[in-house]
Residue, then its C-alpha position, 0 to 999 in steps of 0.5 A: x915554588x919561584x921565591x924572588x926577593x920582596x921589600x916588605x916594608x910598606x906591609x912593616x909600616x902599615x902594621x905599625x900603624x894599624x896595630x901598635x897593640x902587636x909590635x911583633x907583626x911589624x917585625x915579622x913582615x920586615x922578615x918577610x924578604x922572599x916571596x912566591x906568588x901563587x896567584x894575583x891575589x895571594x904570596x907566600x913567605x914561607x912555603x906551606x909543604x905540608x901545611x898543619x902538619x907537625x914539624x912543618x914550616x906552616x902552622x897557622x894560627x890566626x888572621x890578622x887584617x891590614x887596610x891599604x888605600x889602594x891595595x884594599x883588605x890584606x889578609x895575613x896568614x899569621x903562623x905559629x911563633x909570630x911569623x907571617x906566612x903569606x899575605x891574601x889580598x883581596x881586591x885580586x879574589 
């Protein structure tokens, strides 16, 4: 994968803003430093070799949706331990 440095600060503040019931997730983003996209629609933050597999880096959990007035519906791939392993944006499908 070609990982490239990413600020992801604007994804922090709006979860923030659309789910202060999950403090985390704001944190997790801001963790979120490098980046590698797949597509126009869809960055990874951490590298999915292996994805669901046991001892790997990718383990999802669940999905939890952010609003942005112009990037529209976000979809992030939230793993386990709290951590955001890529971000689907889906105006790009």
């Amino acid at each position: 994968m070609d990982w490239k440095p990413y600020d992801p600060a604007w994804l922090a503040a709006l979860a923030r803003e659309q789910h202060p019931d999950m403090p985390w997730l704001a944190d997790a983003l801001a963790a979120c430093t490098r980046a590698a996209w797949e597509s126009r629609a869809y960055v990874h933050f951490v590298d999915p070799a292996d994805a669901n597999q046991p001892g790997s880096a990718w383990e999802f959990e669940e999905n939890v949706v952010l609003e942005h007035p112009r990037e529209g519906t976000i979809v992030l791939d939230v793993l386990r331990g709290q951590r955001v392993g890529g971000a689907e944006f889906l105006k790009h499908l």
